[in-house]
C-alpha positions as CSV (number, residue, x, y, z in Angstrom):
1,X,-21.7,4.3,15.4
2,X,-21.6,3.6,19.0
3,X,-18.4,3.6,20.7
4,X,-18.0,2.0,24.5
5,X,-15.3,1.4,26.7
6,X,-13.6,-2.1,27.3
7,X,-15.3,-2.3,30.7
8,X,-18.7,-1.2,29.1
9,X,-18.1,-3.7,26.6
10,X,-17.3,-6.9,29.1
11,X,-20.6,-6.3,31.4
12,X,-22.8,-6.0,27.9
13,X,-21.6,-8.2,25.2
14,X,-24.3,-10.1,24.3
15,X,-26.4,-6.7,24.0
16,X,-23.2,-4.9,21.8
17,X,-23.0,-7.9,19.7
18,X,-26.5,-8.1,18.9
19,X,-26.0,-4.8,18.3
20,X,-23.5,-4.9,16.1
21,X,-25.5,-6.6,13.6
22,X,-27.5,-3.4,12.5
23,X,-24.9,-0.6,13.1
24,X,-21.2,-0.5,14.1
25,X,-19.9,-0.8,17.5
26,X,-16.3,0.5,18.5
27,X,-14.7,-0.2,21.8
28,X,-12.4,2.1,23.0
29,X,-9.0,1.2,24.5
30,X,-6.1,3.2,25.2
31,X,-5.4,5.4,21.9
32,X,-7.1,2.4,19.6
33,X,-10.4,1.1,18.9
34,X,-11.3,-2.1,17.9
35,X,-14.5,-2.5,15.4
36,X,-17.0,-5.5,15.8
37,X,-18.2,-6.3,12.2
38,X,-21.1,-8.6,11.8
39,X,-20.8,-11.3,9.1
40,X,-23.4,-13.7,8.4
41,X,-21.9,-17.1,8.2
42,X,-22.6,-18.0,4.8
43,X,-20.5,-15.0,3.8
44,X,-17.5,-15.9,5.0
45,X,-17.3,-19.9,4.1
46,X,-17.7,-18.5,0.1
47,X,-14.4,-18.5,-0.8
48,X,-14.0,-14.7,-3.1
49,X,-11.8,-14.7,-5.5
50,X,-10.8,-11.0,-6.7
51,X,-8.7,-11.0,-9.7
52,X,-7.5,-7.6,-11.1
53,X,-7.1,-7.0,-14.6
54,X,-3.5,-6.5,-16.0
55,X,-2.4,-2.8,-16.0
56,X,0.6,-1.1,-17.8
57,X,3.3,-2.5,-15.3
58,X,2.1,-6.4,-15.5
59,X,3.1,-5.6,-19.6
60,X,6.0,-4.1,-18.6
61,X,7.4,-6.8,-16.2
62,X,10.3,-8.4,-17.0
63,X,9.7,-12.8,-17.1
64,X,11.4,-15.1,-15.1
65,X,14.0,-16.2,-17.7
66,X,14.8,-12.1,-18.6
67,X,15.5,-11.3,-14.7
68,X,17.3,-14.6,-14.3
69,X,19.8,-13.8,-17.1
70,X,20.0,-10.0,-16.1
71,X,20.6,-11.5,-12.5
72,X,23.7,-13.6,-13.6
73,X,25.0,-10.7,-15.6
74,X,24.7,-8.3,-12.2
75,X,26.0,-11.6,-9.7
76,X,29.2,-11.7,-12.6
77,X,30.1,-8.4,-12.6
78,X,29.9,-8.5,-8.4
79,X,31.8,-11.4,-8.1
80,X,34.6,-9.8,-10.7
81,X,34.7,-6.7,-8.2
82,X,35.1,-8.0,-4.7
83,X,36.8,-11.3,-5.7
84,X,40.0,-9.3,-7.0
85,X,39.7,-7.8,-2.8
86,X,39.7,-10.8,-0.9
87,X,42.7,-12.2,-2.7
């Protein structure tokens, strides 16, 4: 990893971002760094997509129609509390 300074970095970009393409280059500012990643064009128009398999917690989800009606009992018992205050 090589890591340079902003001002390095603006005199030598070309050089940094060929270099970039074999190993990673950091530039240095203030507490942070920023990483220039090299990704071949053809990689990034490929749309990815990443689906995870159900676990224990997608089986335990509740569906739409349970959390609606749980919802309307919860709104209910709200509206019975603080309506019987603003009277």
């Amino acid at each position: 990893m090589t890591v340079i300074s902003t001002q390095e970095f603006a005199a030598n970009q070309n050089m940094y971002f060929n270099m970039a393409i074999n190993q990673d280059v950091c530039i240095k500012r203030d507490e942070g760094m920023f990483h220039i990643r090299y990704t071949p064009l053809a990689e990034t128009n490929r749309k990815k997509h990443r689906y995870k398999q159900p676990d224990a917690d997608f089986y335990r989800a509740l569906s739409a129609e349970e959390f609606r009606e749980k919802l309307v009992v919860v709104l209910d018992n709200l509206d019975k509390k603080y309506a019987n205050r603003c009277k």
